[in-house]
C-alpha positions as CSV (number, residue, x, y, z in Angstrom):
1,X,61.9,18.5,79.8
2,X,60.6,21.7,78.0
3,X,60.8,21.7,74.3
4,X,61.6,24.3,72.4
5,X,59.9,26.4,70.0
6,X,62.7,25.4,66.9
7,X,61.9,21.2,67.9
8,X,58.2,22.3,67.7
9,X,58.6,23.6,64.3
10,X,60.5,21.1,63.0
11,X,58.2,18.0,63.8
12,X,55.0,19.9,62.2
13,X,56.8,20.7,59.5
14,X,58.1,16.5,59.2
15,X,55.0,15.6,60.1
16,X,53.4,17.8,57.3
17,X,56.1,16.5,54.5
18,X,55.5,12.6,55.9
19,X,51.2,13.8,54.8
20,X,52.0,15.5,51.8
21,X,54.3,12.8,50.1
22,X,51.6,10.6,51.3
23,X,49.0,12.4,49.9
24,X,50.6,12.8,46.5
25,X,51.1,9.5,47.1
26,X,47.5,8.5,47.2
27,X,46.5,10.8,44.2
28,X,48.7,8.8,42.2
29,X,47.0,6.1,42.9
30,X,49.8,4.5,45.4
31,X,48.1,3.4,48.3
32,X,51.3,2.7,51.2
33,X,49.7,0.9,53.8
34,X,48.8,-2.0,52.1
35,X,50.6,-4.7,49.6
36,X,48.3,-4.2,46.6
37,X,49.3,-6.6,43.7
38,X,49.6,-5.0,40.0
39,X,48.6,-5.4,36.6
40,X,49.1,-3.9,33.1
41,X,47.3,-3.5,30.4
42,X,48.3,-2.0,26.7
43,X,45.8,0.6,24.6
44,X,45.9,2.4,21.6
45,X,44.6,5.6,22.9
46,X,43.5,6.2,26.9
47,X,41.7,9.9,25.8
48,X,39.8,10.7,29.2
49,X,41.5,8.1,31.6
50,X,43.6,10.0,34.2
51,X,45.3,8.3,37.0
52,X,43.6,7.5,39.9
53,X,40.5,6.5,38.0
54,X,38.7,3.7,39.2
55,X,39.0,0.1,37.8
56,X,35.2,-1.9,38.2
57,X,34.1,-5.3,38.4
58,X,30.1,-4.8,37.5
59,X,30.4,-1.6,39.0
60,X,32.2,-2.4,41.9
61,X,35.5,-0.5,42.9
62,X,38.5,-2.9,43.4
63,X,41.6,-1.2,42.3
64,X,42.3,2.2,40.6
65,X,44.8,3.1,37.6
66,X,48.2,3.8,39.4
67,X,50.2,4.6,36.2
68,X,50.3,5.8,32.6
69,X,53.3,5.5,30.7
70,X,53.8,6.2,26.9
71,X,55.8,3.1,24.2
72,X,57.7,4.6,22.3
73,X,55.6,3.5,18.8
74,X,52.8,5.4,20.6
75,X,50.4,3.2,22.5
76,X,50.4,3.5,26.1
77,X,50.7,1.1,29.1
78,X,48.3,1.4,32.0
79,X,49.4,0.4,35.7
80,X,46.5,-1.4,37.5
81,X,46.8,-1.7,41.3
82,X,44.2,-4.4,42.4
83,X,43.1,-5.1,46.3
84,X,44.9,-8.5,47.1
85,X,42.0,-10.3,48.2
86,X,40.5,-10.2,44.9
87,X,41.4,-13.0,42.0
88,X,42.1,-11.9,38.3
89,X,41.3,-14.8,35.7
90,X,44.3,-15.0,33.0
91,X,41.5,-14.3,30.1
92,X,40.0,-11.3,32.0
93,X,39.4,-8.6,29.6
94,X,40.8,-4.6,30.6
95,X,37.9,-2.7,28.9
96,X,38.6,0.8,28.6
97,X,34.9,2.4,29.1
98,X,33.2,6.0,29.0
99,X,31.0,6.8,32.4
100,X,29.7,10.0,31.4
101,X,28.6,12.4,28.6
102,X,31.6,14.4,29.6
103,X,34.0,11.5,28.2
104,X,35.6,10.1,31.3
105,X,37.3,6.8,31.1
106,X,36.9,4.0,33.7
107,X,38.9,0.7,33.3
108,X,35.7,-2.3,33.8
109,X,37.1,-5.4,34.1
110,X,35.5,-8.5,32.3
111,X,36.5,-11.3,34.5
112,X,37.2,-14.4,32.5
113,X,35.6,-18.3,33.2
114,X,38.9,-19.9,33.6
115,X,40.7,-21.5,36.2
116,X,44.3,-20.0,36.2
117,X,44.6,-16.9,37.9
118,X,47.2,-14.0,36.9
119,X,49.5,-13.3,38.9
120,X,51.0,-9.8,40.3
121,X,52.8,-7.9,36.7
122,X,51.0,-9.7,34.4
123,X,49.5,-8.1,31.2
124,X,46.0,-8.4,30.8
125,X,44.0,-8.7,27.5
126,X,42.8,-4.6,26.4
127,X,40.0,-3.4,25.0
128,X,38.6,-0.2,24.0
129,X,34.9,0.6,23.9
130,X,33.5,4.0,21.8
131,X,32.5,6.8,24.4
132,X,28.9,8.2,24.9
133,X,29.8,10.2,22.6
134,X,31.1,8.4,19.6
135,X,28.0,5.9,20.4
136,X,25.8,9.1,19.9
137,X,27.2,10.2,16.3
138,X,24.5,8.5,14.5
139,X,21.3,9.7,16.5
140,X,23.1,12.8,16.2
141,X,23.5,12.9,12.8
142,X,19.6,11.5,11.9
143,X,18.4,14.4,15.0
144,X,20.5,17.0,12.3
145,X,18.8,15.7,9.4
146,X,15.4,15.5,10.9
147,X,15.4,18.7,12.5
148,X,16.9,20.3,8.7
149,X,13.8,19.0,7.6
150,X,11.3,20.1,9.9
151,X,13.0,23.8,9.2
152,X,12.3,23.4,6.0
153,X,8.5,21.7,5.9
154,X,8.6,24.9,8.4
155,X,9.1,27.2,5.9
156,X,7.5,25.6,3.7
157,X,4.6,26.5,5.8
158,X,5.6,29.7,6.3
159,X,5.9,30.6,2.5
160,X,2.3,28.7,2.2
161,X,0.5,30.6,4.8
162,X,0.9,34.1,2.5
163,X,-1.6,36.7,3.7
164,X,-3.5,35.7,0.5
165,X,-3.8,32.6,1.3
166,X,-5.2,33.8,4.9
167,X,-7.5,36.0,3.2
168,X,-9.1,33.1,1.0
169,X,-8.7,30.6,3.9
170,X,-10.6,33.1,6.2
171,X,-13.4,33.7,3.4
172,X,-13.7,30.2,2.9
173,X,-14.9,29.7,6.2
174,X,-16.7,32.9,6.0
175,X,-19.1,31.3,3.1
176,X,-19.1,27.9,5.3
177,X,-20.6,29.9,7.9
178,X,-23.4,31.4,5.6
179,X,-23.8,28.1,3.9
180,X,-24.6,26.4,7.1
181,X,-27.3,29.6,7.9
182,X,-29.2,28.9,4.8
183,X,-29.1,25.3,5.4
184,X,-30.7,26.1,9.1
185,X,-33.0,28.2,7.8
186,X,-34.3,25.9,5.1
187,X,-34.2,23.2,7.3
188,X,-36.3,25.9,9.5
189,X,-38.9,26.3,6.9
190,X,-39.1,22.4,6.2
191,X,-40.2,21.8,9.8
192,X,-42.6,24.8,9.7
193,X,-44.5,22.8,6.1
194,X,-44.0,19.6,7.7
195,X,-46.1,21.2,11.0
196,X,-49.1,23.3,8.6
197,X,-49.4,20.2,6.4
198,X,-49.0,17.2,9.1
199,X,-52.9,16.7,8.7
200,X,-53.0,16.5,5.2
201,X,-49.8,14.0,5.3
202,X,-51.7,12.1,8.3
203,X,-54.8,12.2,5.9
204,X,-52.6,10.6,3.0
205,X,-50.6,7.8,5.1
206,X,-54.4,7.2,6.2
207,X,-55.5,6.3,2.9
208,X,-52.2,4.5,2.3
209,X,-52.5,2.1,5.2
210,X,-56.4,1.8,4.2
211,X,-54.9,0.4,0.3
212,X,-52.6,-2.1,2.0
213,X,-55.1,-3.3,4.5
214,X,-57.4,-3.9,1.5
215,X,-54.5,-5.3,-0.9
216,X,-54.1,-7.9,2.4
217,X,-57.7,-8.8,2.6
218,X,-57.7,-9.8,-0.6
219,X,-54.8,-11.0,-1.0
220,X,-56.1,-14.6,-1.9
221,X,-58.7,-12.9,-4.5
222,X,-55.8,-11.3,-6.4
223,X,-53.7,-14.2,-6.2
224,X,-56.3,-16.2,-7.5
225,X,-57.0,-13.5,-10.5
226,X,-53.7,-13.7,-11.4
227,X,-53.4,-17.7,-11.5
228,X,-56.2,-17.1,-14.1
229,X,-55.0,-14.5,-15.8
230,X,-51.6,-16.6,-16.8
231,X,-53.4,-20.1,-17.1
232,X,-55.6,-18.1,-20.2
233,X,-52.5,-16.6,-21.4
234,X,-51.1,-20.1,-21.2
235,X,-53.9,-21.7,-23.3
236,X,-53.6,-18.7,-26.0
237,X,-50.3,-18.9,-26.4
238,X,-50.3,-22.6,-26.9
239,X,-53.3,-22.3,-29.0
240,X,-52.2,-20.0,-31.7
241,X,-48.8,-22.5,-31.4
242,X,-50.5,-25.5,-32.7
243,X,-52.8,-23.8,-35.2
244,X,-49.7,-22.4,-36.7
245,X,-48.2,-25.9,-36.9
246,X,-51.7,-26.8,-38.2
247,X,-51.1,-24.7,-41.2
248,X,-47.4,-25.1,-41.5
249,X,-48.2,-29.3,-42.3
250,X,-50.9,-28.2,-44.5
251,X,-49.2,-26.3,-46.9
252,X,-46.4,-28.9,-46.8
253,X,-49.0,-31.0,-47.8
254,X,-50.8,-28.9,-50.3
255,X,-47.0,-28.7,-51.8
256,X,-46.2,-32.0,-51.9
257,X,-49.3,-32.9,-53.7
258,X,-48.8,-30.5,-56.5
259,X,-45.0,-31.8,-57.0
260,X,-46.7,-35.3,-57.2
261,X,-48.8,-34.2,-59.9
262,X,-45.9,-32.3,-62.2
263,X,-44.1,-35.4,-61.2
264,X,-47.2,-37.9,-63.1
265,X,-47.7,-35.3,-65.7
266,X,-51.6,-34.0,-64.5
267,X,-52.1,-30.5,-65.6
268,X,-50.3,-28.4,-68.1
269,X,-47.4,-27.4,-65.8
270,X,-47.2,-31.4,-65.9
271,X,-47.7,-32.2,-69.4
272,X,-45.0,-29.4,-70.4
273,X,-42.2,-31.1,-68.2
274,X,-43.1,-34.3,-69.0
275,X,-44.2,-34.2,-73.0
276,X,-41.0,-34.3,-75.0
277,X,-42.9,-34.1,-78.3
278,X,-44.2,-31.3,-77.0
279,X,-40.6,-29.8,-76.1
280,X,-39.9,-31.0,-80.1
281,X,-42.4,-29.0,-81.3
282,X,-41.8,-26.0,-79.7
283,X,-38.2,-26.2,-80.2
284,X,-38.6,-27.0,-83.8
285,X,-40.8,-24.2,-84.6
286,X,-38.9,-21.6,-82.4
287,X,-35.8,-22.8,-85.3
288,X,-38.3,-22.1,-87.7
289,X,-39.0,-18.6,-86.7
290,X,-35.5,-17.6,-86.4
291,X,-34.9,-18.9,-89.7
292,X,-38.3,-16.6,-91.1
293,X,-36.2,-13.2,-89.2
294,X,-33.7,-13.9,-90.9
295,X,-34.8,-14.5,-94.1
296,X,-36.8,-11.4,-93.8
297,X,-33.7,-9.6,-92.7
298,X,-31.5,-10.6,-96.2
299,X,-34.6,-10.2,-98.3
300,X,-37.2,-7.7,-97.1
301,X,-38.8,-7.0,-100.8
302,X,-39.9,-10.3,-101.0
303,X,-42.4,-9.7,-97.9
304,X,-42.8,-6.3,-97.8
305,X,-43.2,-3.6,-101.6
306,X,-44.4,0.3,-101.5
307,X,-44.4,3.2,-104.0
308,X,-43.7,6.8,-103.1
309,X,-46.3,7.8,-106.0
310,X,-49.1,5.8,-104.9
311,X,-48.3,3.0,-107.5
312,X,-49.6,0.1,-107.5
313,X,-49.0,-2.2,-104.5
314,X,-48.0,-5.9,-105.0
């Protein structure tokens, strides 16, 4: 049986529609030869998840995002399809997760510890981690900051570094250079006195060493002098002590004696503190005498006469 050219063409061409609705198929995320089992999950915002992404369980692949389909108050529903040898926990977690700098989404599932399993259209719980991206804001914001101010110590610098400040900067090590000439050249004449003169200073440390050796030979002689020396200093410092003692008692003493004799009335210092007829008389003629000045005051003619022509005198 020959077959035409017209039944040729029309089984590529079924064959080709049968691949590409299969294809699209597949791109969608539909995969036809097998029963996979389905899931959903609800997020605010699925920026970067396209269908056919993958869904991962600790980076394994076991399903891929087969649908995306807008609520009408704005969050979307994602279509999981899940190989059906694989068992979702009711309290597994849909995290909705960034796997590259360019911000595309994965869906990582966080499989939960219980025992009940969901079953095929069940929701699962959603979550929604910040991208790369987002999770970069901060370090980006502190590298912004950080590399402002490094511009500006930078300029800073710049502005510092004026071609004055070159000039004095490269004149200051200009006279560091000469300053450290001068101090090699004096050191250079230092060593050329300490080589004319190294006899005389050998001659000198000579007689030094010759002092100490003798200071240390007699070392027991001059100990000994000076154990003299401070036992005589000793006795004259102790002697002029108790002489001055000596003479401190014997005034006391002298003192004493000559209040004792006031006291018994010896002497005239005595007799005048102790007489009282002797204090009577004195007292009695000093009223006396006060009385005679005063007399003499109120009458003066009867003591005293004169003439201014040489008359005669009474």
């Amino acid at each position: 049986m020959k077959i035409t050219n017209e039944t040729k063409v029309g089984i590529l061409a079924a064959v080709s529609i049968t691949v590409l609705v299969l294809g699209y198929s597949f791109l969608k995320g539909n995969d036809v030869f097998s029963s996979e089992k389905e899931f959903y999950a609800t997020y605010e915002s699925v920026e970067g998840l396209t269908i056919s992404k993958p869904v991962l369980v600790n980076g394994f692949q076991i399903g891929r995002v087969s649908a995306l389909t807008l609520r009408p108050d704005g969050r979307i529903d994602a279509q999981f399809k899940i190989h059906p040898e694989y068992e979702i926990p009711k309290n597994t977690v849909a995290r909705l997760e960034s796997t590259d700098l360019l911000g595309s989404k994965a869906i990582v599932f966080d499989l939960g510890t219980g025992q009940e399993y969901a079953e095929a259209g069940d929701t699962l719980q959603a979550n929604t981690e910040k991208d790369l991206m987002t999770k970069m804001q901060p370090v980006q914001k502190k590298a912004e900051q950080i590399i402002t101010r490094l511009d500006s110590i930078l300029t800073s610098v710049d502005n510092t570094i004026s071609p004055e400040f070159q000039r004095n900067f490269n004149s200051s090590f200009a006279s560091i250079a000469q300053s450290l000439q001068t101090l090699e050249s004096t050191t250079k004449k230092v060593d050329y006195m300490v080589g004319t003169e190294s006899s005389r200073l050998s001659a000198i440390f000579a007689n030094l060493e010759s002092i100490s050796s003798n200071f240390a030979q007699n070392n027991k002689k001059i100990s000994a002098v000076m154990t003299n020396l401070e036992s005589v200093t000793d006795q004259f410092a102790k002697a002029n002590f108790e002489q001055t003692i000596k003479n401190a008692d014997k005034a006391v003493a002298d003192f004493q004696l000559a209040v004792n004799k006031v006291n018994n009335g010896e002497g005239s210092l005595g007799q005048l503190i102790n007489d009282k007829q002797l204090y009577n008389n004195l007292n009695s003629s000093a009223e006396n005498l006060n009385k005679l000045m005063i007399d003499l005051k109120a009458n003066p003619k009867r003591y005293v006469s004169f003439s201014v022509f040489g008359g005669r005198k009474d």
